[in-house]
N, C-alpha and C positions, 0 to 999 in steps of 0.2 A: 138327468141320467146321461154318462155318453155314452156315446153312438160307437153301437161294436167296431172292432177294430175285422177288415175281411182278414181272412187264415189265409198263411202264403206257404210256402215251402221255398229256399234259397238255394241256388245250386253255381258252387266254381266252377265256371269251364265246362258247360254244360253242353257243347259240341254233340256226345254221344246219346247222353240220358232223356234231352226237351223232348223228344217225340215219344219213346216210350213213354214217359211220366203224363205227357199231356193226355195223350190216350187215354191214358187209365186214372186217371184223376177225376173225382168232380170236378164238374167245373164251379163250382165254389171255393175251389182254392188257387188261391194265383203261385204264378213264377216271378222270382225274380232272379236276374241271372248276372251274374256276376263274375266279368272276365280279366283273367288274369293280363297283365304288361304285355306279354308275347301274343296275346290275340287280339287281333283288331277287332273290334266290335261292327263296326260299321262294313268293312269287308268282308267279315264273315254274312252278314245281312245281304251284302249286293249279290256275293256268290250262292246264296240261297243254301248256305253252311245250317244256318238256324232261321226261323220263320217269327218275325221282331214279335207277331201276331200276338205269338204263344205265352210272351211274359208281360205282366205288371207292369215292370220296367226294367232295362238293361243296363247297365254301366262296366266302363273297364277301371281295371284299378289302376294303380300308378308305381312307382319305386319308391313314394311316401309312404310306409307304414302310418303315421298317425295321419296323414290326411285320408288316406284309404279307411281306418276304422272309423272318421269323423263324418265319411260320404255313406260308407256303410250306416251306419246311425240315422243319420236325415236320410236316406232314403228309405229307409226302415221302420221311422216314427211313427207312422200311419197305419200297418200290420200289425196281427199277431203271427209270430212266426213258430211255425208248427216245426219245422226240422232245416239243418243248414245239412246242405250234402257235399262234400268233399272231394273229389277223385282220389284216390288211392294210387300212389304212381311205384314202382316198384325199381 
């Protein structure tokens, strides 16, 4: 039998939404967070922008389109993913 995959939720550029969601989430389901080219991952963590705590795992993306869906993937094997969340930018 395998071994359940844990339920995650994925979130782009999740600056505004990690703390509300974390909050209110079980903690049964994890984050992974997922940052766009223009945000440094790693500085937004030293300025205490997002709390690393809070997700699964983080990664930024690149200006590869297929090597970004090929990282997205392997980093994703492992989950079942309940919802990708998107920003809305207008």
């Amino acid at each position: 039998m395998k071994p359940k995959k844990k339920p995650i939720i994925v979130i782009f550029d999740p600056f505004v939404s990690i703390g509300y969601l974390r909050a209110n989430l079980p903690q049964t389901i994890g984050i992974v967070g997922v940052f766009s080219p223009n945000n440094k991952l790693n500085e937004a963590i030293t300025q205490g922008a997002v709390n690393f705590n809070d997700f699964v795992t983080a990664f930024n993306l690149t200006n590869d389109i297929q090597a970004d869906i090929n990282k997205i993937k392997s980093n994703l094997i492992d989950y079942s993913v309940l919802a990708y969340l998107i920003p809305y930018i207008a």
